[in-house]
C-alpha positions, 0 to 999 in steps of 0.5 A, a space after each residue: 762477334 763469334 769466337 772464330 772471328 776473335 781468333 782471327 782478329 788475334 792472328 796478326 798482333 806481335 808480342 807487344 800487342 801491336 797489329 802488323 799489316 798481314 803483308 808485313 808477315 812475310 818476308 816479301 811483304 817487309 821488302 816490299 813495306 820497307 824498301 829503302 831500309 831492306 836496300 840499305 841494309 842488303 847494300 851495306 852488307 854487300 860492302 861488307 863482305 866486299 872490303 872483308 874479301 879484298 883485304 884478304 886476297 890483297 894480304 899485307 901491305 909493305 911498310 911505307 918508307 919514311 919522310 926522310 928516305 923519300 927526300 933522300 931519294 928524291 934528292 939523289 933522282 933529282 941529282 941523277 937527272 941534272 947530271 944527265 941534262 948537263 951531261 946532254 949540252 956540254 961537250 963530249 970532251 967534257 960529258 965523259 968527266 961527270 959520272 
């Protein structure tokens, strides 16, 4: 073996000293070597910045209402609507006493 030879069997180790395939030395070759993971990540990134950018542009969101006030308000639409269809079968004479 001469020293040209060694020289390019060296080429292609990491710092550990471990051998990497010549395709997985560009960045084409790792996609194509590690394809699921090069889609999972560019996946999960593009989440990412998609919740980051609809958070922003949805700004902040109003304060809910508590338990008690949308039981308040149920009950009084509640109310509202069986005043209207008792007020729809009574009589007109009696329909223009209920409020």
């Amino acid at each position: 073996m001469s020293i040209g030879q060694k020289a390019r069997v060296g080429q292609n180790r990491t710092p550990s000293g471990r051998g990497m395939a010549p395709s997985a030395t560009k960045p084409e070759g790792l996609v194509s070597h590690y394809s699921l993971s090069s889609f999972l990540v560019v996946f999960g990134l593009g989440l990412g910045i998609g919740v980051a950018v609809g958070c922003v542009l949805a700004g902040p969101t109003p304060p809910h209402p508590s338990l008690g006030q949308r039981a308040e308000q149920a009950a009084g639409n509640f109310g509202r609507q069986m005043l209207g269809a008792v007020s729809g079968v009574l009589p007109e004479s009696l329909a223009k006493h209920i409020a």
